[in-house]
C-alpha positions as CSV (number, residue, x, y, z in Angstrom):
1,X,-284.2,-122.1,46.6
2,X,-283.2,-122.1,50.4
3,X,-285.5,-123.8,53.3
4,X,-285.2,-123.8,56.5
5,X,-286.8,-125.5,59.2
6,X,-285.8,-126.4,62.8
7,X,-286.2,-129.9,64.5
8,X,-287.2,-128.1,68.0
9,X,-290.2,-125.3,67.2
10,X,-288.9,-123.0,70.2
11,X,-285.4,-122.6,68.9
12,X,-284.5,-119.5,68.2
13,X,-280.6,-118.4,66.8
14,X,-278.3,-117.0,69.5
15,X,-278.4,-112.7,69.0
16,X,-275.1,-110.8,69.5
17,X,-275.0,-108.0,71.6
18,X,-273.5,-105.4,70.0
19,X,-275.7,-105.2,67.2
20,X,-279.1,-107.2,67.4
21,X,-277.7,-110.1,64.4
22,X,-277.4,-113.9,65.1
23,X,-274.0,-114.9,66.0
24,X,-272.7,-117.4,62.6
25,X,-271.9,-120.8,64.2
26,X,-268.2,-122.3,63.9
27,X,-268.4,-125.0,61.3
28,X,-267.5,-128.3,61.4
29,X,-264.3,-129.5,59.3
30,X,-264.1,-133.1,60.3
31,X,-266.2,-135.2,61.9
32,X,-265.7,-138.7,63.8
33,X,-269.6,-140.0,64.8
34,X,-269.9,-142.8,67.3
35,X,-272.0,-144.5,69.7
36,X,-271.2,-144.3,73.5
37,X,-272.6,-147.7,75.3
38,X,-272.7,-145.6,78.2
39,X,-274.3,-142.8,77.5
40,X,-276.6,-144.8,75.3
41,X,-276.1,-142.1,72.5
42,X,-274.2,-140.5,69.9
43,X,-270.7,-139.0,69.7
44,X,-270.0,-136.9,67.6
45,X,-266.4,-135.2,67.9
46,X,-265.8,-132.3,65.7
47,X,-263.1,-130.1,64.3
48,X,-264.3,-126.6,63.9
49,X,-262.6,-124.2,60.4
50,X,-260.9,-122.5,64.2
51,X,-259.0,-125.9,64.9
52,X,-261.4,-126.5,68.2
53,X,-262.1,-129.9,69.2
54,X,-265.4,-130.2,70.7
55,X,-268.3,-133.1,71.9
56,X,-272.2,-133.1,70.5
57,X,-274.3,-135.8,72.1
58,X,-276.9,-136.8,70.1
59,X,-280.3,-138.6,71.5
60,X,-282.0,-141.4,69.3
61,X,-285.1,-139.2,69.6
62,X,-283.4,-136.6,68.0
63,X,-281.5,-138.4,65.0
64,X,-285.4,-139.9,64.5
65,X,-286.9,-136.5,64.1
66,X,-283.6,-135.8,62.0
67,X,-282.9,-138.7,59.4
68,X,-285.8,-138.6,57.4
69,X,-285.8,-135.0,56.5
70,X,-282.2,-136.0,55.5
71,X,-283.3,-139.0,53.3
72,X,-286.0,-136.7,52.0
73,X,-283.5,-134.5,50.5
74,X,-281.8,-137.2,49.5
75,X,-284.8,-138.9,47.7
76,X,-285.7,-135.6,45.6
77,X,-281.9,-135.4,44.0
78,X,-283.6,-138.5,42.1
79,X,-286.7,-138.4,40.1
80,X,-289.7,-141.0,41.2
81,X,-289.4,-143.8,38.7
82,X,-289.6,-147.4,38.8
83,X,-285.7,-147.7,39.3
84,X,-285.6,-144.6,42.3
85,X,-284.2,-147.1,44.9
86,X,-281.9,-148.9,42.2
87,X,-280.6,-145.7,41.7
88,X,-280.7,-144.4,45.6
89,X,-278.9,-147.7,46.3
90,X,-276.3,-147.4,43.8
91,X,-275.4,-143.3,44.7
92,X,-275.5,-144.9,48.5
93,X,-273.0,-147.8,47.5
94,X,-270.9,-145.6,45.5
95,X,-270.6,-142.9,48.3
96,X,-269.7,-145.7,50.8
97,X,-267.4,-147.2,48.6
98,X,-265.4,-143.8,48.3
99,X,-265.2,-143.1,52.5
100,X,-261.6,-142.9,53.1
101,X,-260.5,-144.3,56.8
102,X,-258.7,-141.3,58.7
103,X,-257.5,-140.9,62.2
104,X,-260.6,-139.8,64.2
105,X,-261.0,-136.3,65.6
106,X,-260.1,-136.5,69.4
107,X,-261.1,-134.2,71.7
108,X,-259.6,-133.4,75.0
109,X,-261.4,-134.0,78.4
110,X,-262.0,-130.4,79.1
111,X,-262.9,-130.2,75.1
112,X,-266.4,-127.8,75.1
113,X,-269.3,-130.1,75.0
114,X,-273.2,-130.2,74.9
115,X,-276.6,-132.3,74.4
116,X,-278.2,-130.9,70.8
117,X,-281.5,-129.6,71.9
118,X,-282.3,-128.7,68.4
119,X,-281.1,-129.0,64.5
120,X,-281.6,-126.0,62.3
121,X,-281.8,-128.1,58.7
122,X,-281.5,-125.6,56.0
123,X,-282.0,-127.1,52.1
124,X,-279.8,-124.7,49.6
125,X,-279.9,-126.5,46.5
126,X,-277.1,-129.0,46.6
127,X,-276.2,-128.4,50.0
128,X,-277.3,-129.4,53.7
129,X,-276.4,-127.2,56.3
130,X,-277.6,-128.4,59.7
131,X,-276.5,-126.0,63.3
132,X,-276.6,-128.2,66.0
133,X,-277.7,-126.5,69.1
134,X,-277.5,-126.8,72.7
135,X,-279.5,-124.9,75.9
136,X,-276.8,-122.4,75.7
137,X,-276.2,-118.9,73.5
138,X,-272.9,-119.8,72.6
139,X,-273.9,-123.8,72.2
140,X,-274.2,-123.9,68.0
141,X,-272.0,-125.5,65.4
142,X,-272.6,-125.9,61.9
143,X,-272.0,-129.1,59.4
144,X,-272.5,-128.4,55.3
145,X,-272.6,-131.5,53.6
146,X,-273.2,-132.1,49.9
147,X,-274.9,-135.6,48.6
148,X,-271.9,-137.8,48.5
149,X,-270.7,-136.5,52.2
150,X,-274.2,-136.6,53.5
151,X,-274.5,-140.3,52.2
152,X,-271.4,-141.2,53.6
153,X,-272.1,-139.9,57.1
154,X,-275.9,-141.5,57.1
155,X,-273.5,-144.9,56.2
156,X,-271.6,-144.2,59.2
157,X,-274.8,-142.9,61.7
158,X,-276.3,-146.5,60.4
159,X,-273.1,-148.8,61.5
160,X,-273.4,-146.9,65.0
161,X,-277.6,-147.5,65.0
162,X,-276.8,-151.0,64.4
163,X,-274.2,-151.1,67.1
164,X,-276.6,-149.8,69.5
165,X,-279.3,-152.0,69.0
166,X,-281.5,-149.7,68.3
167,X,-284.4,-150.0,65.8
168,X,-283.7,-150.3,61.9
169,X,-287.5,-149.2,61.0
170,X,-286.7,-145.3,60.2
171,X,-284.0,-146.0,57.4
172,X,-285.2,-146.6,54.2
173,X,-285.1,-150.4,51.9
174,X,-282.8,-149.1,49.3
175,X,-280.1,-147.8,52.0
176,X,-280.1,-150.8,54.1
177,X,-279.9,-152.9,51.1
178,X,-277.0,-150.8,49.6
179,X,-275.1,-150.8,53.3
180,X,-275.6,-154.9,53.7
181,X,-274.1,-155.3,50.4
182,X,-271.3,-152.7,50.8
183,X,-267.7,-153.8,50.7
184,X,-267.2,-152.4,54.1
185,X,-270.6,-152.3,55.5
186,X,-270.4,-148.4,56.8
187,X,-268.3,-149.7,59.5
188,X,-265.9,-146.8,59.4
189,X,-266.6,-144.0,61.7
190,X,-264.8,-141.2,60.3
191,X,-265.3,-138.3,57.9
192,X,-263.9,-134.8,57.2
């Protein structure tokens, strides 16, 4: 079963011109995700599978609209019970647990770079795959994560919420009770 639904209503995928199709996005490799004081948003730096570096800037309006259809897909991999959020809390501990510290991606200062305007989120069975998208044709990348990866990077987007200051309301009891008792608290920033 494959869903797809985009965050911004009006987005619409970038068309080639040679033959009428949407242009397929690079995808991300590796991703380092961090929080820019100055900017007052989200970093992410990613390698592309064509060994680009580039910068997405990320809004807390748009991870808000984002993160729960990601904990939502999360949430169905388990079946409603008593023990859902003991079990939610555990896969979150276990998935924290096995993040492995790596160098973070860096980009260079002329690196391409743009503001997601929208997040295409497409459900395909055990698999996320989300396109970040800017104003532009040619603004789209694409990240494919499976449970474990996904619950590793939510860790990582909550150190750099908390880091922020901004509000812990939109993530769920059984994550932040599986990220305050984690050995490293989600404090690295890093994935691939």
């Amino acid at each position: 079963m494959t869903s797809s639904r985009s965050l911004d209503p009006q987005a619409v995928a970038p068309e080639s011109a040679d033959n009428d199709k949407p242009l397929a996005p690079a995808k991300l490799t590796r991703l380092t995700t961090e929080f820019q004081e100055r900017e007052d948003r989200i970093l992410l730096t990613g390698e592309t599978d064509a060994d680009e570096a580039l910068c997405l800037w990320l809004t807390r309006r748009m991870l808000v609209r984002l993160l729960p259809r990601l904990f939502d897909w999360l949430q169905r991999e388990v079946p409603q019970s008593l023990a859902a959020d003991a079990i939610q809390g555990f896969r979150q501990q276990s998935a924290t647990a096995a993040l492995e510290v790596q160098e973070p991606v860096r980009a260079e200062p002329d690196a391409r770079q743009w503001l997601v305007t929208s997040v295409d989120v497409s459900l395909q069975g055990q698999q996320v795959q989300l396109v970040f998208r800017g104003d532009q044709p040619d603004e789209a990348v694409s990240l494919s994560l499976r449970p474990m990866p996904m619950r590793q990077w939510l860790g990582v987007l909550h150190t750099q919420f908390r880091r922020a200051d901004w509000p812990a309301e939109i993530w769920p009891d059984w994550m932040l009770e599986s990220l305050n008792s984690s050995a490293d608290g989600g404090k690295s920033n890093l994935m691939h």
